[in-house]
N, C-alpha and C positions, 0 to 999 in steps of 0.2 A: 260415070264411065266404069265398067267395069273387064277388071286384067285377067289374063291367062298367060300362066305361066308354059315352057315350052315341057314337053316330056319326053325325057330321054331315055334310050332303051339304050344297054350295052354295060359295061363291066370297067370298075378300077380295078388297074391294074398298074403295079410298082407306080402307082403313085400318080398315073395318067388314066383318064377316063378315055375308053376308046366307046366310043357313040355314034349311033344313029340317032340324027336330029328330025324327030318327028312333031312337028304341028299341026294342032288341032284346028277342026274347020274353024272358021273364026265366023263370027255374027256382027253385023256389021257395027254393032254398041259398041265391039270389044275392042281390045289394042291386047297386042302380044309386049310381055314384058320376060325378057331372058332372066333365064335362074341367075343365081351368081356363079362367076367366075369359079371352077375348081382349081387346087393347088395343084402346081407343075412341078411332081419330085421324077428326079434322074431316076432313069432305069438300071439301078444299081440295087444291091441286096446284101446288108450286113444282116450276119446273123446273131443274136446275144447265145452266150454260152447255156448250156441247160443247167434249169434250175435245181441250186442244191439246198435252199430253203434257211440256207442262213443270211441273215439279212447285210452283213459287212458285200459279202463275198457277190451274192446278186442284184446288191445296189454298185458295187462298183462293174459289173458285167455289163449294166443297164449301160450306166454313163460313160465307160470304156466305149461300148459298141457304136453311142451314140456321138461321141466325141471322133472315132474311125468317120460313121458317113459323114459328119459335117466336114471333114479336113480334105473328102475327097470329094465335096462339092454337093453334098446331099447323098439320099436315096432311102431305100426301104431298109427299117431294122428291124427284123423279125425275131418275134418272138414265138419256139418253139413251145409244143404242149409242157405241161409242168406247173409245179407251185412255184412262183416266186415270192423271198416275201423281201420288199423293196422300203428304205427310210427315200425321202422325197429325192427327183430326179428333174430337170426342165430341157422341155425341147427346146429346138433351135430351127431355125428356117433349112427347107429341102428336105424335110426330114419327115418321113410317116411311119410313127408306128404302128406297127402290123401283129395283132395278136392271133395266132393260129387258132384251130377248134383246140380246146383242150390246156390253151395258156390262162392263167391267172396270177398276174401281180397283186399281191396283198399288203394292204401300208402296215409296216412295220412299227407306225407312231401314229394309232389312230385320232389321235384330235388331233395332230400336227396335215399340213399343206402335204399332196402327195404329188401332182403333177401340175408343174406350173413354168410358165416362158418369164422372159426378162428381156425391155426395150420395145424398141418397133419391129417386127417379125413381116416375115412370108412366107407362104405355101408349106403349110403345115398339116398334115393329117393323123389323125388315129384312128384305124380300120381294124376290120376282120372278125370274129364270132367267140373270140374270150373275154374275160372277166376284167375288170379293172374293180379292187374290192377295198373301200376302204376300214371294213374290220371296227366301225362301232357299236359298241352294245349298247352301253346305257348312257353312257356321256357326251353332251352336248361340248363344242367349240367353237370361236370364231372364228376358224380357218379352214376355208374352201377346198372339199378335196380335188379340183379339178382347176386349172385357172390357165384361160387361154387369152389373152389378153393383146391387145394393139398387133393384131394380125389383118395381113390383107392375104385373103385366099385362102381360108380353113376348110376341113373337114371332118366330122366327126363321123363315123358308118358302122355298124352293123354291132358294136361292141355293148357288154354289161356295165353299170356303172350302180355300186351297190352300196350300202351299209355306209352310210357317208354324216360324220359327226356334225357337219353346216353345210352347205349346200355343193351341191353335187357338181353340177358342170357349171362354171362363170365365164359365159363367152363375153366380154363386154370390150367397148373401141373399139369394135372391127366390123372390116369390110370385104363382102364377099364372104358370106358362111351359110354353108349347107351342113345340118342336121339331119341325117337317115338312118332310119331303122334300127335305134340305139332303145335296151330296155334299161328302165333303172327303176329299181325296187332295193327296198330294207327288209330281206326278209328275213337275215341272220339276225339285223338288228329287234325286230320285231319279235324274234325268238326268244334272245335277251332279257326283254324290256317289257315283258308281261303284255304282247301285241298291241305296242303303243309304239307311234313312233316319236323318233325325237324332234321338238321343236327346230324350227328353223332351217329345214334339211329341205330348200327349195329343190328342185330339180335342173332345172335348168333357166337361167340369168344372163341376159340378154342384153345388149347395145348396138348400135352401129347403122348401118345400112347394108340395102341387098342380101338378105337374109332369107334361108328358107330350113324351115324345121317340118320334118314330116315322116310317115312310116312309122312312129316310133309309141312305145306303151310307158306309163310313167306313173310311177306312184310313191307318195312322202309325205316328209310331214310337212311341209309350209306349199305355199306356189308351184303349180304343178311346171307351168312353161313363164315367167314373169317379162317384160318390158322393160327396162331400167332406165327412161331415157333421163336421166339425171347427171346434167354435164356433157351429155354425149347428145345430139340430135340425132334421134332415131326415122328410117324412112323405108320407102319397098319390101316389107315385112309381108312373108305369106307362111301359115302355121294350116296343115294341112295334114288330113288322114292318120292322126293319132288317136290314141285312147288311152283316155285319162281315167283314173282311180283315186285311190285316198290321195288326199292333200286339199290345197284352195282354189286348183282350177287356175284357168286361164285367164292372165293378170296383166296390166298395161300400170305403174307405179311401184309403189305411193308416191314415189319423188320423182315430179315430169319439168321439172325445171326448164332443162334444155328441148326439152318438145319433143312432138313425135308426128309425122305427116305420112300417112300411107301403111294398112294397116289391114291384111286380109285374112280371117280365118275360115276355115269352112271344114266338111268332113268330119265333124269329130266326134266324138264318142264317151260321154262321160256315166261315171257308173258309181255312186257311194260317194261320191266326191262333196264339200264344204260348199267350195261355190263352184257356178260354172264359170263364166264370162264377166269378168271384173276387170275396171276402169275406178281406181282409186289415187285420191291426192291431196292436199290441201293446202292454205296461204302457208307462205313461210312465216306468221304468225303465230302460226300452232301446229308447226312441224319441227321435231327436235333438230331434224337438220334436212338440208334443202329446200325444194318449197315445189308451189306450180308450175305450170305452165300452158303452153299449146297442144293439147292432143285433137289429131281432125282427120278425117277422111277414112275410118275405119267400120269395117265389115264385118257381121260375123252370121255366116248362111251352113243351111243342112248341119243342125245339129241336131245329136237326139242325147237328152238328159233323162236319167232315172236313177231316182232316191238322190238327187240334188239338193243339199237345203236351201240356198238360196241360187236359181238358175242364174238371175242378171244382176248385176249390181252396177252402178255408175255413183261414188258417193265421194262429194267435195269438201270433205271433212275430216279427212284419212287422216289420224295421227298414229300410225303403230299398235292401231286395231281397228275393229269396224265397230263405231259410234256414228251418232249423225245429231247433225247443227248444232248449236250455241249450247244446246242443252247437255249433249252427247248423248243421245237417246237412242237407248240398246236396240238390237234389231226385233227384239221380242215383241217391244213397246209401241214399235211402229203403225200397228194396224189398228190399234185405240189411239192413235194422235188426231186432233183435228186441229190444233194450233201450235204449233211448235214455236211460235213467237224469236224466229231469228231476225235479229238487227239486219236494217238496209246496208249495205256495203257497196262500194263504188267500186269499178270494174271499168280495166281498160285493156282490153285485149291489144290492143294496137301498140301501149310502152307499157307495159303490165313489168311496173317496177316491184308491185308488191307479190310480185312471184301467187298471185292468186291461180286458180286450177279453171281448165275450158277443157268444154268437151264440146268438142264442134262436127258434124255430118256424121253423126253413127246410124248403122241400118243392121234392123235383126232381120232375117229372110229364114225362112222352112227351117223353123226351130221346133222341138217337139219338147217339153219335157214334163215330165208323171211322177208323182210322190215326193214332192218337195215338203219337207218338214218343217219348214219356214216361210217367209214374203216368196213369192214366185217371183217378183220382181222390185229391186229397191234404188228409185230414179231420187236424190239428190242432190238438187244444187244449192247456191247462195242467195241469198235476196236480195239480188243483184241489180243496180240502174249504172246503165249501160253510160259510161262517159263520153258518145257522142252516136247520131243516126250510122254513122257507118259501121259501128261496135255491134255486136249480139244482143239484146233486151236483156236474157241468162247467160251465165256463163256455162251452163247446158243448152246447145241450142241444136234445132234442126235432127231432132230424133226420130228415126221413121222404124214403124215395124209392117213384114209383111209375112201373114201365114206364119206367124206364132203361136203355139196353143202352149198355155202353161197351167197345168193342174198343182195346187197342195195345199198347205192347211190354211195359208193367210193371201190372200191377193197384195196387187201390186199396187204399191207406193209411192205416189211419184207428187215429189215435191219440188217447185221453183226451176220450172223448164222454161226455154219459150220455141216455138214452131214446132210442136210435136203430134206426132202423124200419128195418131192409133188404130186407126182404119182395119188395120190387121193384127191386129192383138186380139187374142181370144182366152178367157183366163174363168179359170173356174178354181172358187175358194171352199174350202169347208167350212169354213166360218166368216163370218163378219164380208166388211165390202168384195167384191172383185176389183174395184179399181176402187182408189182415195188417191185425190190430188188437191193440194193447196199450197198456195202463191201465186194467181195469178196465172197456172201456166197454158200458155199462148198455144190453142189446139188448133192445129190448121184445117180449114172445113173441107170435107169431102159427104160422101153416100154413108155414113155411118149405121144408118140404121137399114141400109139396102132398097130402098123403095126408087132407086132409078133419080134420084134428085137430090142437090144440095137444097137444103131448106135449115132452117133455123133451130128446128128440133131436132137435128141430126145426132148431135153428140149428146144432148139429155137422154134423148129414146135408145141411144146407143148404152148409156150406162144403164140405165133403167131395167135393160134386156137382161141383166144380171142380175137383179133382185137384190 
């Protein structure tokens, strides 16, 4: 079954979207599924005083201002053109900040937290077409310049979010979040830092349900847009008409503990990027901390990748880099493996106490991607016997592609699947196999080689066609 979402035309405005609700013709496969819920801030408008670039003076203007609209029940705090430079501030529910053209708040304590909530929150926004900068150059932290957390009814829209010492925006526990038209780049930091960015500087860090990121351009050093569902069950996820740059691309882990059901990307755009479309995790075994889980029902159509090193990855072995099975066999390595010799492991998706990792109903559709410097594609799983007929044979199961073409130096990898559709993969290597799969994995028959018939040589004649 596949969703559409609704498109709304019309303008935020102090804090309310006034819209025209247009839907699209629908086809009868499809079901309409509504964006999420935006946040309902009072038509009220505080203003912060203008920026005088000292940091005491414009951190207490922020939180004075910000402290007015909450006591009078929310509303907009605008921020006028100007430098501010700001030590950390937290919203509070009813409350949108509104940066004008021409406002820039600059963290005054670049590896320190700069804009972060506390509790369980609602109808939060941060809109409008200035800067939010957090001012790193060369040094890495572990503290999140953006943290918007146990919110129902967010909004992020139109604003910069830059030079960030750990990662950038961390939307996670919430529900109801629309991401638009937000750009984040390091290029002050990359000025720095001899055009390197800094480790760990995801972009945007994700949880919850009813989520939709979209419009938006993004480039860093770690995970361009990530999944977290760790702890939090993640659901109605749709990631749509962005374009992606430096970082690792578009990621659903490493720690899926708490699961994640419902799962759409399409539209997107990657250019220079590490990976494209990555699905990573592993037992709590050999995860420092966390572990697997349930990921199922996800999508990823109309993409176009160029100069991608590795376009697809799905790898159930994720420990805080990408290694693969028992061996930890670098991705270099992969395309001379013909026996990776990983131990049988017992698998129970149904009470899956050993927090082991499933990927269950993934579909790639009208994927393009050219000049991949690595695997074009790197499928694995566990060697996995399923603890009862109603369980999946792999803990990869039901993987379908349709009208994929992946060009680059090494073809695709696919190890210990079971029910996987190749039908429509089409993959050209410059060297060695285009496709190498081993363990058993369970290919579903169809017309593989085109001759109008399921037959027996369908899937030999089909690999064969690639020399």
């Amino acid at each position: 079954m596949q969703h559409l979402r609704h498109m709304r035309i019309g303008q935020f405005v102090h804090g309310r979207w006034i819209a025209i609700v247009v839907v699209a013709s629908l086809l009868p496969a499809m079901s309409v599924v509504a964006d999420p819920t935006l946040p309902t801030i009072p038509a009220n408008t505080f203003t912060v005083p203008a920026a005088t670039g000292v940091a005491t003076t414009d951190t207490n203007n922020i939180k004075n201002t910000i402290a007015t609209a909450s006591a009078a029940g929310g509303g907009m705090v605008e921020v006028p053109a100007g430098t501010y430079l700001s030590n950390a501030f937290a919203l509070v529910s009813n409350i949108n900040l509104h940066l004008d053209a021409g406002a820039t708040i600059r963290n005054n304590a670049p590896t320190s937290a700069f804009i972060t909530t506390s509790g369980t929150l609602h109808d939060i926004a941060i809109t409008g077409s200035g800067i939010l900068d957090g001012r790193a150059t060369t040094t890495t932290s572990g503290n999140n310049m953006i943290s918007l957390k146990h919110i129902t009814n967010a909004l992020v829209q139109g604003v910069t979010i830059q030079n960030a010492s750990h990662e950038h925006l961390v939307v996670e526990q919430d529900t109801n979040l629309t991401i638009d038209s937000i750009n984040i780049n390091d290029n002050n930091t990359l000025a720095a830092h001899a055009g390197a960015y800094l480790s760990q500087t995801d972009g945007i860090d994700f949880s919850g349900s009813h989520i939709l990121i979209k419009n938006s351009n993004i480039s860093d050093g770690d995970d361009n847009i990530v999944a977290k569902p760790s702890g939090t069950f993640c659901s109605d996820i749709t990631i749509t008409n962005n374009v992606i740059g430096s970082g690792h691309g578009i990621s659903v882990g490493g720690q899926t503990d708490a699961g994640l059901d419902g799962m759409t990307v399409s539209h997107i755009t990657f250019n220079g990027t590490d990976n494209g479309v990555r699905m990573k995790s592993g037992a709590a075994a050999i995860q420092t901390s966390g572990g697997g889980g349930i990921v199922k029902n996800v999508s990823f159509s109309d993409i176009t990748m160029t100069n991608v090193k590795t376009p697809i990855i799905i790898n159930s072995w994720y420990n805080a880099g990408d290694h693969y099975g028992k061996q930890e066999v670098s991705p270099s390595a992969l395309h001379n493996l013909t026996n990776p010799g990983d131990p049988t492991v017992n698998v129970n998706q149904t009470n899956n106490t050993d927090l082991q990792p499933f990927f269950d109903n993934v579909t790639y559709s009208n994927i393009t991607a050219t000049g991949a410097t690595q695997n074009v594609a790197i499928i694995y799983g566990l060697n996995s016997i399923a603890a009862s007929p109603s369980d999946p044979l792999r803990n990869i199961d039901n993987i379908s592609f349709h009208n994929v073409n992946l060009s680059g130096s090494w073809g695709a990898e696919i190890f210990y699947t079971s029910n996987l559709n190749l039908a429509g993969l089409n993959v050209t290597a410059g060297s060695g196999n285009a496709i190498n799969e081993f363990g058993n994995t369970f290919v579903l028959p169809g017309d593989y080689d085109g001759n109008g018939a399921v037959d027996g040589q369908d899937y030999e004649s089909w690999k064969a066609s690639f020399g």
